[in-house]
N, C-alpha and C positions, 0 to 999 in steps of 0.2 A: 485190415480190421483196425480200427481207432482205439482207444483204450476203453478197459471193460469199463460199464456202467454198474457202479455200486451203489445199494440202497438200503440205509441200515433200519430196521426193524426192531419191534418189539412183540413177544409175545403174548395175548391177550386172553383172560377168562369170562370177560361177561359180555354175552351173546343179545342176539335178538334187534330189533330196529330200533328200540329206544336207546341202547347200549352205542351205538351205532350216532348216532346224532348228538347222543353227548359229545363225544369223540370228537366229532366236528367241529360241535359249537366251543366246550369247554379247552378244550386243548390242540386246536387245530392243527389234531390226527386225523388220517385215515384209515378205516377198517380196509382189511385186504384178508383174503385166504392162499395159505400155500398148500397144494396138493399134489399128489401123485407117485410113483415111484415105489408106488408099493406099499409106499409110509403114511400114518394118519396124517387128516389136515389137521394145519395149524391156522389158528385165527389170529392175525398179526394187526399190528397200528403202523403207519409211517409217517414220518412228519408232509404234511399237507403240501409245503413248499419244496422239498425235495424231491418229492413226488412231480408236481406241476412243473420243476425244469427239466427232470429227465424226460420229460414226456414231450416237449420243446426238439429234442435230437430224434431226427428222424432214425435214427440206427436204434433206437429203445426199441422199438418196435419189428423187428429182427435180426434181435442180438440174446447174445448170453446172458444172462443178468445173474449177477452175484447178490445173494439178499444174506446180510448182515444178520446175523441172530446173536447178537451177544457176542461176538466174536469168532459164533458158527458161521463160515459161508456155504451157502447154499448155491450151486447152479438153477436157476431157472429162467422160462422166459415166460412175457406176458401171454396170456390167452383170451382175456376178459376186462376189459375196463368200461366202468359207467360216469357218463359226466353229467353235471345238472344242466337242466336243458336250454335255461336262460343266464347261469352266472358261470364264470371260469371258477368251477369247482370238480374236483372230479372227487364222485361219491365213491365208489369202491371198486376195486382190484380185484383178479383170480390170475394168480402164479402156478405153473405146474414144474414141479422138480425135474430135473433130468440126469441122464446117466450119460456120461459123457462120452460112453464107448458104445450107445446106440441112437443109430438114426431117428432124426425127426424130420416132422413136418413144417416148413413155416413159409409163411405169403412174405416174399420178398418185393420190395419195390423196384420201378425199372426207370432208369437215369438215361432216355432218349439225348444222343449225339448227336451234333453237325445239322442239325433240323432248318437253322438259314442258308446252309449251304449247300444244302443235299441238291442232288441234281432236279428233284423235281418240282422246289419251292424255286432255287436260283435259277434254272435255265425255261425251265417248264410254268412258272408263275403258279404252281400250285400249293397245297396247303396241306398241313400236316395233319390228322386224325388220329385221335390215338381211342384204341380197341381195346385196351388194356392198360393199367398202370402199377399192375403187381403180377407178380405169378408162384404159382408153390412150390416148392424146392423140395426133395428128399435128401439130407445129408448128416453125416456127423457133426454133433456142434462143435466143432474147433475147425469146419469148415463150411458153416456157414458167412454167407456174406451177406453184408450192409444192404449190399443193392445190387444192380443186375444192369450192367451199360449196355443199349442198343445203337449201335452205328449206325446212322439213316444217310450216310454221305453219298451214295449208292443210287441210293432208290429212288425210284421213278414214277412220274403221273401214270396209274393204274396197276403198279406194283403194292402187295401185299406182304408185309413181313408176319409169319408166323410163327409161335414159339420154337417150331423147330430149327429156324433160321438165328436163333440167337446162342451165341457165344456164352454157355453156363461155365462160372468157375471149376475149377479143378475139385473134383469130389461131390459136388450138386450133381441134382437130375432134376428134371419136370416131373414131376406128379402128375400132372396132365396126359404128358406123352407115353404116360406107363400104362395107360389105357387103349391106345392104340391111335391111331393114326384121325379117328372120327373125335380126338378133343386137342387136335391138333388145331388150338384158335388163333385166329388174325388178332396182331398186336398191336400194327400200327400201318396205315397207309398212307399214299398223297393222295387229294383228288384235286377237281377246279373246284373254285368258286362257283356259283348257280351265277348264271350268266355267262361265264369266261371261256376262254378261247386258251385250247394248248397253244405252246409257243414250242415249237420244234427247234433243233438243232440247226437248219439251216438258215432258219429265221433268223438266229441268234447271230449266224457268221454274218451275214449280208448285212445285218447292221452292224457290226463291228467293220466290216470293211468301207460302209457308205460313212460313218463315222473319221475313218483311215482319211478317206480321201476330202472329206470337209477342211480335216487338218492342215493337208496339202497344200 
């Protein structure tokens, strides 16, 4: 885990979309709501800029987030953000509180390995497919993780990796696979190109040795 991301906040009383736009315009804050946990929501401001870098780190997006209230820290993580749809702006936030000693849910992204070396791009001339670029974890947050590395060094033209095939850290689980074995989904495969010709193992030696002997 990298160091938490911290986001200092302020608490806000006037409501509604006009309230909301001021914010923007005049003081370029962002409206946000924090919820859950039991506790009322709070309708919060963050500064607009501090906002748009953390949201730059891919780990903001499944991590812990500590939100600043005055000095209060809060654990939560994102659940909801809206951006505008033509300007790098993001219009508003939904944070849910957590309780650090119960499991959650969060769509972790997946950091595919070795993809030009893997046997069936380098020996096989195939190509890599991906079926998935995140997946959902069940765990405590102080063991959630950043991301989710898939080793593809392995795998082969018409081999299929399926969540069940990947390496979750110590304390995750798939959400997925707690359902049974029918959402057990392909991650990531190799195929050919449309066109192309496997390139088998033996092909590979024989030019290595017509190769050999050119040197000769």
């Amino acid at each position: 885990m990298s160091d938490t991301i911290v986001l200092n906040a302020s608490a806000r009383n006037d409501l509604g979309k006009g309230a909301s736009r001021r914010l923007r315009r005049n003081a370029d804050l962002m409206p946000a709501v924090l919820y859950g946990a039991g506790e009322p929501a709070l309708t919060l401001s963050i500064e607009h800029k501090d906002m748009l870098k953390a949201t730059e780190n891919e780990a903001f997006f499944a991590s812990v987030l500590n939100i600043d209230l005055n000095g209060e820290v809060v654990p939560a993580i994102i659940k909801d953000l809206q951006r505008h749809p033509a300007k790098q702006i993001i219009m508003h936030a939904d944070f849910q509180r957590i309780d650090m000693k119960k499991k959650i849910h969060m769509h972790v992204p997946l950091h595919f390995l070795n993809e030009e070396q893997c046997h069936g791009v380098k020996v096989e001339g195939g190509r890599v497919q991906h079926n998935l670029v995140e997946i959902e974890v069940s765990c405590l947050p102080g063991d959630l993780p950043e991301f989710i590395e898939v080793d593809m060094i392995d795998v082969k033209v018409g081999d299929i990796v399926h969540i069940s095939d990947i390496k979750l850290p110590e304390g995750a689980e798939s959400v997925a696979l707690q359902y049974g074995e029918d959402h057990d989904l392909p991650v990531a495969s190799i195929t050919i190109p449309k066109g192309g010709d496997i390139i088998d193992d033996e092909e590979v030696a024989e030019a290595d040795d017509s190769e050999a002997g050119e040197e000769e």
